[in-house]
C-alpha positions as CSV (number, residue, x, y, z in Angstrom):
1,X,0.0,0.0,0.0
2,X,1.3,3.5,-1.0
3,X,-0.1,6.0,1.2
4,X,0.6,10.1,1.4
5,X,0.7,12.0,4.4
6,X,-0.2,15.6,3.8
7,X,1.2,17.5,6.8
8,X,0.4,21.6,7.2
9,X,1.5,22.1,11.0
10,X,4.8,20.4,13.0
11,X,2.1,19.2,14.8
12,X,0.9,16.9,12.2
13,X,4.4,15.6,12.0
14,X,4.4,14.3,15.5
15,X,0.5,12.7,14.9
16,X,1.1,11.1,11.9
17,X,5.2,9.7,12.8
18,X,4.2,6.8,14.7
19,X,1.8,5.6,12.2
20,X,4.4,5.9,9.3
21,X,7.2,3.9,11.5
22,X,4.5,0.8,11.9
23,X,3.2,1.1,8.2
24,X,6.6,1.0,7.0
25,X,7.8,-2.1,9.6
26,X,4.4,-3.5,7.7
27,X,5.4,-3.0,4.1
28,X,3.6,-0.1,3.2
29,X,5.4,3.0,1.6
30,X,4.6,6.0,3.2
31,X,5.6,10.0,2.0
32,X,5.1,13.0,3.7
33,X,4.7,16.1,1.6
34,X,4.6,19.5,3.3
35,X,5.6,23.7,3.1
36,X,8.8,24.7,4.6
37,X,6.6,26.2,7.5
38,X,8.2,26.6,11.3
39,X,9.6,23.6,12.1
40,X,8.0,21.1,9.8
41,X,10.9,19.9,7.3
42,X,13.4,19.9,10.4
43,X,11.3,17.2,12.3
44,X,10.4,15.5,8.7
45,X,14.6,15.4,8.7
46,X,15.2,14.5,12.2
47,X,12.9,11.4,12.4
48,X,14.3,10.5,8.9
49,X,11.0,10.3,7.7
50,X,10.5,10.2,3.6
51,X,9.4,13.8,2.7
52,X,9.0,16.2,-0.5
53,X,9.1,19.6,0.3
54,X,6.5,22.1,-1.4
55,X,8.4,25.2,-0.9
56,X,7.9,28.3,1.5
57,X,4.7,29.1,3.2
58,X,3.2,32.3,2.2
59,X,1.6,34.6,4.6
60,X,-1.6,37.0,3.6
61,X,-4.7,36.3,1.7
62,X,-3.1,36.7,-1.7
63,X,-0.1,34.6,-0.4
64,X,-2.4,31.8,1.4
65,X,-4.3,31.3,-2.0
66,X,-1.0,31.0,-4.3
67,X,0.1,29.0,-1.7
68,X,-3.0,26.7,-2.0
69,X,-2.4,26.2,-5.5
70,X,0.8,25.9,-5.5
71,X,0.4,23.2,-3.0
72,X,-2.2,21.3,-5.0
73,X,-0.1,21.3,-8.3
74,X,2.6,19.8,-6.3
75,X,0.8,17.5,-4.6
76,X,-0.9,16.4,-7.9
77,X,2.5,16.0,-9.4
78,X,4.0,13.8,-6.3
79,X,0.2,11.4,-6.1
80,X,0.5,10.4,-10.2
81,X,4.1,9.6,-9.7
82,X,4.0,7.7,-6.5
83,X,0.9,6.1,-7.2
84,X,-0.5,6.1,-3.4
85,X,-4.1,4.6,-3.3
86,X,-4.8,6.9,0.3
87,X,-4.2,10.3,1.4
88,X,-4.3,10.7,4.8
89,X,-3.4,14.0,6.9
90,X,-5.3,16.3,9.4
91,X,-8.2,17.9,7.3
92,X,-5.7,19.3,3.8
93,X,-7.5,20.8,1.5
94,X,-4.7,20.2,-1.1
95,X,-4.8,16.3,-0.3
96,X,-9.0,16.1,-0.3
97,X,-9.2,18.3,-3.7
98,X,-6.2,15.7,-5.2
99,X,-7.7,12.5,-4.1
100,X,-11.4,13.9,-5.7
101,X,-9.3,14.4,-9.4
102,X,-7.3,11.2,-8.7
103,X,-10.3,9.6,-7.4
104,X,-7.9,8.6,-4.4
105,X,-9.6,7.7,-0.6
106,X,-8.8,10.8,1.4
107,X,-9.0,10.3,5.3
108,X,-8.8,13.3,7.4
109,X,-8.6,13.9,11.3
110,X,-9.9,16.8,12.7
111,X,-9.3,18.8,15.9
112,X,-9.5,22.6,15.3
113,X,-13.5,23.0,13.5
114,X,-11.7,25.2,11.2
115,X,-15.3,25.8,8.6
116,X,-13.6,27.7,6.9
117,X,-11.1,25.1,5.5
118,X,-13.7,22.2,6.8
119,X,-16.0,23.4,4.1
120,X,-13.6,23.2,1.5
121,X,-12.4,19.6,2.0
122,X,-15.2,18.0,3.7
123,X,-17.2,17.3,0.0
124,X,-13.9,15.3,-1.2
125,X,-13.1,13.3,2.2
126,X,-14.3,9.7,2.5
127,X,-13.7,9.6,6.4
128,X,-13.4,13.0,9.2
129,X,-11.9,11.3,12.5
130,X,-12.2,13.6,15.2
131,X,-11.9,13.0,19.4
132,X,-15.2,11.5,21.0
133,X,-16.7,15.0,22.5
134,X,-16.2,17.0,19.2
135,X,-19.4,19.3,19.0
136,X,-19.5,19.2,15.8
137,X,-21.3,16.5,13.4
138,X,-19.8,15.5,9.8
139,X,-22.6,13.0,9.1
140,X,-22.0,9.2,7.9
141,X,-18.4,10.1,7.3
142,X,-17.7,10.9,10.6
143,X,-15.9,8.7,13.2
144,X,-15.2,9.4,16.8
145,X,-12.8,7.6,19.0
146,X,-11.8,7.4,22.3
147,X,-8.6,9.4,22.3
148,X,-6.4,12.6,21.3
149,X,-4.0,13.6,18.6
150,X,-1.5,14.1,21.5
151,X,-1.9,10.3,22.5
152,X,-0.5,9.3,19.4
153,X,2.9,10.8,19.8
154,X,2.6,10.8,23.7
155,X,1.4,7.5,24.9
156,X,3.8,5.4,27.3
157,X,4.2,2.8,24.8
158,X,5.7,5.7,22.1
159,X,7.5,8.2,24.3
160,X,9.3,8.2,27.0
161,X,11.0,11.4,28.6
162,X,14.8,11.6,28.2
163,X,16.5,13.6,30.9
164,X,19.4,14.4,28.6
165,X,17.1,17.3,28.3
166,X,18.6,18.9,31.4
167,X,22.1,18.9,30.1
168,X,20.6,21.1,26.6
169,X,18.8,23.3,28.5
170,X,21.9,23.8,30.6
171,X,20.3,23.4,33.9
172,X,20.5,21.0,36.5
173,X,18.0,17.9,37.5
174,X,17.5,20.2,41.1
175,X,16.4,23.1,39.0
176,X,12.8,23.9,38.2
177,X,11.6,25.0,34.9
178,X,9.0,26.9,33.2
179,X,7.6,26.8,29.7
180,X,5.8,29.2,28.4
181,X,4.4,29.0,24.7
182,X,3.1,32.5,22.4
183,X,1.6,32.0,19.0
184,X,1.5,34.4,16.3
185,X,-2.1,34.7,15.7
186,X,-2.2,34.7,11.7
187,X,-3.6,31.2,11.0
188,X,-7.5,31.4,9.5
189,X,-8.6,30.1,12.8
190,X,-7.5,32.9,14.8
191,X,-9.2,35.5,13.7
192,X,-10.8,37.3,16.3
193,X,-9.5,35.3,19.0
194,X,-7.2,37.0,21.7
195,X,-4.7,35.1,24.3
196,X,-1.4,36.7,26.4
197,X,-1.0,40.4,26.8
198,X,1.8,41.9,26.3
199,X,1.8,43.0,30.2
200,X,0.6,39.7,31.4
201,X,3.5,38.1,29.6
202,X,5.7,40.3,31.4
203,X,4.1,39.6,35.0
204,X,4.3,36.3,34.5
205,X,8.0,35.8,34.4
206,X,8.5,38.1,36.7
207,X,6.6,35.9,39.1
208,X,8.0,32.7,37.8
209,X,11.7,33.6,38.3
210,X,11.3,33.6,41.4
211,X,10.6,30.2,41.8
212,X,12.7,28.4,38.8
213,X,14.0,29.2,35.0
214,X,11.7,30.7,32.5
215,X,12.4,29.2,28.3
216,X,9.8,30.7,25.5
217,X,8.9,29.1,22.9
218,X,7.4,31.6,20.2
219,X,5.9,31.1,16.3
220,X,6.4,35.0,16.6
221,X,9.8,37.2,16.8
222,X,9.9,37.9,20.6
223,X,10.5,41.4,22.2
224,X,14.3,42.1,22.8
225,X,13.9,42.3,26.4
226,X,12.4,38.6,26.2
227,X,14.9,36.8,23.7
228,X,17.3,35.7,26.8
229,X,14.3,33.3,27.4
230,X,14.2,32.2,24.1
231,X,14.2,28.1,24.3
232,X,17.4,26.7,22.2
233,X,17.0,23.1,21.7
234,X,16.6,20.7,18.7
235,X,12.7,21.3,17.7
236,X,12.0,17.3,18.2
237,X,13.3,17.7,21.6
238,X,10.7,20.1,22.9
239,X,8.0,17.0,23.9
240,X,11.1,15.5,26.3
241,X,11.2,19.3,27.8
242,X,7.3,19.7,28.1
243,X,7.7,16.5,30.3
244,X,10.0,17.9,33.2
245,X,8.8,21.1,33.0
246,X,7.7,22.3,36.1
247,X,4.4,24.3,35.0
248,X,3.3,24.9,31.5
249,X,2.1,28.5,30.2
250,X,0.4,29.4,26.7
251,X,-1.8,30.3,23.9
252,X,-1.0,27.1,22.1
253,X,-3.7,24.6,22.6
254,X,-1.9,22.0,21.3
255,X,1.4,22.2,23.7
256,X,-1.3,22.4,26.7
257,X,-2.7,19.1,25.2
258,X,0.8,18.0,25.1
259,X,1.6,18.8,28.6
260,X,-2.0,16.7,30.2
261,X,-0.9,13.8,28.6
262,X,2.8,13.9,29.7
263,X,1.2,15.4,33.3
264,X,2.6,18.4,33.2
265,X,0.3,21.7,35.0
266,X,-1.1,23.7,32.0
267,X,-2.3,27.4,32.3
268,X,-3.7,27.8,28.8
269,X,-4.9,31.5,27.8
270,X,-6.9,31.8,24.5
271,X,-10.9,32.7,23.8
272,X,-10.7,29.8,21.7
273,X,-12.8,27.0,22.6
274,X,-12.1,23.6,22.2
275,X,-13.4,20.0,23.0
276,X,-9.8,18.7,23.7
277,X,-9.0,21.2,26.3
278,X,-12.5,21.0,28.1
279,X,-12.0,17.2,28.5
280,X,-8.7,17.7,29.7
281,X,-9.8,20.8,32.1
282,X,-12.7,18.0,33.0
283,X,-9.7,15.5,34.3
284,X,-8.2,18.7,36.1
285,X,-5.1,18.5,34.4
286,X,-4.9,22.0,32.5
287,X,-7.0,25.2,33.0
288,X,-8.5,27.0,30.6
289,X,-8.6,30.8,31.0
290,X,-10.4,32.7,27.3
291,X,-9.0,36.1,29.0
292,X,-6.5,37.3,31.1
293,X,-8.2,37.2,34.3
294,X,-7.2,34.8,37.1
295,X,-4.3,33.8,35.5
296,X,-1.8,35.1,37.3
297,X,-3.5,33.7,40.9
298,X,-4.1,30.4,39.2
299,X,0.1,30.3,38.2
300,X,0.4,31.5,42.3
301,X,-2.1,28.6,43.4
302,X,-0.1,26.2,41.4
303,X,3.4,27.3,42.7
304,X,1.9,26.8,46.0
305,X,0.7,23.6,45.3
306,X,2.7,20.7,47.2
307,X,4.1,17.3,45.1
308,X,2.6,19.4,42.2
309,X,4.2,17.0,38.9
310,X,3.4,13.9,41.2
311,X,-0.4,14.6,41.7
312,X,-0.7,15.4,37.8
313,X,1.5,12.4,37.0
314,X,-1.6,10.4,38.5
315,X,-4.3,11.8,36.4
316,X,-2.2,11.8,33.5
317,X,-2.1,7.9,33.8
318,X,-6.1,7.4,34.8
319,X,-6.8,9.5,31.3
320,X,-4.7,7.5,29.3
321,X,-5.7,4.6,31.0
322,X,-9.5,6.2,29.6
323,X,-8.2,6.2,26.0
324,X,-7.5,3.9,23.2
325,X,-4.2,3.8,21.6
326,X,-4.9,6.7,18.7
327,X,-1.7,5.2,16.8
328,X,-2.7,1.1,16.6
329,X,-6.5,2.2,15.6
330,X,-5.7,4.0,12.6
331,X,-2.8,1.6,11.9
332,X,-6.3,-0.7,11.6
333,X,-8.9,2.1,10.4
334,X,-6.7,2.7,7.2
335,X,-5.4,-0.5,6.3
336,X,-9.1,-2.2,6.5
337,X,-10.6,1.3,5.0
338,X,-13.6,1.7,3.5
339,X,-15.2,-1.6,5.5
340,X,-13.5,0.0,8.8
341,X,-15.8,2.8,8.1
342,X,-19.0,0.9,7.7
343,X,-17.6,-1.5,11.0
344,X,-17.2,1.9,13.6
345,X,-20.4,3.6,12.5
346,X,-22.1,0.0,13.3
347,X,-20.4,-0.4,16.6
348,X,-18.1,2.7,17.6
349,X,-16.9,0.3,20.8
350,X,-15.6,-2.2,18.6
351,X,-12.2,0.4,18.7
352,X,-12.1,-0.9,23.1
353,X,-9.8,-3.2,21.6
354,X,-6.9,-0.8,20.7
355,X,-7.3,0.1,24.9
């Protein structure tokens, strides 16, 4: 089986990475294709993963929709000469518009609700995956399971922390450490939404310096006075970092995700709602805050807090222990696909068996 992963986000790197180790150990050939955006082509290289890079990512409307077609042409180009029979990545317009011309299966997970991109690929995709609680409803195509994109990087049987860490942040196993993540607020599903201020930002490492060392991590160029907290480690590193990190602070949904499954305390500020984080909030692992008030006493109440990383250790390991394994189920879901389909919308616990 020849299958394509369309990736748009380092993010989708680390969801889809586990999958493309197993398929390959089963035979299959997988590719990645993807914009040189962030990080993306420097994970693709560091987890030696088979990749064909579209080029830069273009920023503004004009930019996003040469980009867009840029990306398809590619991408049209890469499917007739590998001959995949699936495209699989988290909901691509690209990969769903190629697969409809190609008349390729396109399978897509979904976290975000993006409509504005959901309506563009949804028409072309034979299967939406999204988490269990996802408010929204994609019809007979749609299949929920038991579990997060974050469990199928971050589960015990895929990761495990590697202190080594300490030594590349340059601090020692005694010290404490802070994380704190700022986005840049120009993807399509951030419009209108609001997260750190500039002040808050400020008081916040003010107040945690007292009790450890701060790092940033930042999609956006960072204020001079802040760049001597600017985190400088290898990008695939940052999930080992997230893991002994003392407290995690950001507008990043996805790293606050990260940090409930590797039970690490997440403050996460954004006025962006989503089903992930309220399930997460719901296991008390991560608190969601859609302005800036309360944050700063929440960060004090958590300082405060004693055997802080051991108590979220514990419901770390009672949520997982809640999920399936996201990785082995769509190891299954797309190498049985279309009659996988027809098999979870007839019995959705039939996936118990990836627990």
């Amino acid at each position: 089986m020849n299958i394509i992963i369309d990736v748009n986000h380092p993010g989708h790197v680390h969801l889809f990475k586990n999958f493309a180790f197993q398929a390959k150990k089963n035979g299959w050939n997988v590719l990645f294709t993807a914009k040189d955006k962030e990080v993306t082509i420097e994970l693709l290289k560091a987890y030696n993963l088979d990749y064909k890079n579209f080029g830069k990512h273009y920023n503004g409307k004009l930019g996003k929709i040469y980009s867009l077609f840029k990306h398809i042409l590619a991408l049209f180009i890469v499917s007739v000469k590998f001959k995949n029979q699936i495209f699989l990545s988290h909901g691509s317009v690209p990969a769903s518009w190629v697969s409809f011309i190609l008349r390729k299966k396109y399978i897509a997970f979904e976290d975000t609700g993006n409509m504005e991109q959901i309506r563009l690929y949804k028409p072309f995709a034979h299967a939406i995956l999204t988490t269990e609680n996802f408010r929204q409803n994609y019809g007979k195509i749609h299949v929920r399971y038991r579990g997060f994109h974050e469990i199928a990087y971050l589960h015990p049987k895929y990761f495990t922390p590697n202190p080594e860490i300490y030594n590349l942040l340059n601090i020692s196993k005694e010290d404490k450490f802070f994380i704190l993540r700022f986005i840049a607020w120009g993807a399509s599903h951030d419009v209108g939404l609001k997260g750190i201020s500039n002040q808050l930002k400020r008081e916040i490492i003010l107040l945690l310096l007292n009790h450890g060392k701060v790092f940033i991590t930042s999609e956006a160029e960072l204020p001079d006075d802040l760049l001597k907290y600017k985190i400088k480690i290898p990008p695939e590193k940052i999930h080992d970092a997230l893991a002994f990190a003392d407290m995690f602070i950001g507008e990043g949904a996805t790293m606050a995700s990260e940090c409930a499954v590797l039970g690490t305390p997440a403050v996460y500020v954004n006025s962006m709602l989503a089903e992930t984080i309220d399930e997460q909030e719901n296991y008390g692992l991560l608190f969601h805050f859609i302005n800036n008030e309360g944050v700063i006493e929440k960060i004090e109440e958590l300082l405060n807090t004693e055997n802080l990383k051991e108590k979220w250790q514990t419901k770390s390991i009672k949520m997982i222990d809640d999920k399936i394994d996201v990785t082995a189920f769509t190891l299954w879901f797309v190498e049985n696909f279309p009659e996988s389909l027809k098999i979870m919308k007839q019995n959705p616990n039939y996936q118990d068996i990836f627990k």
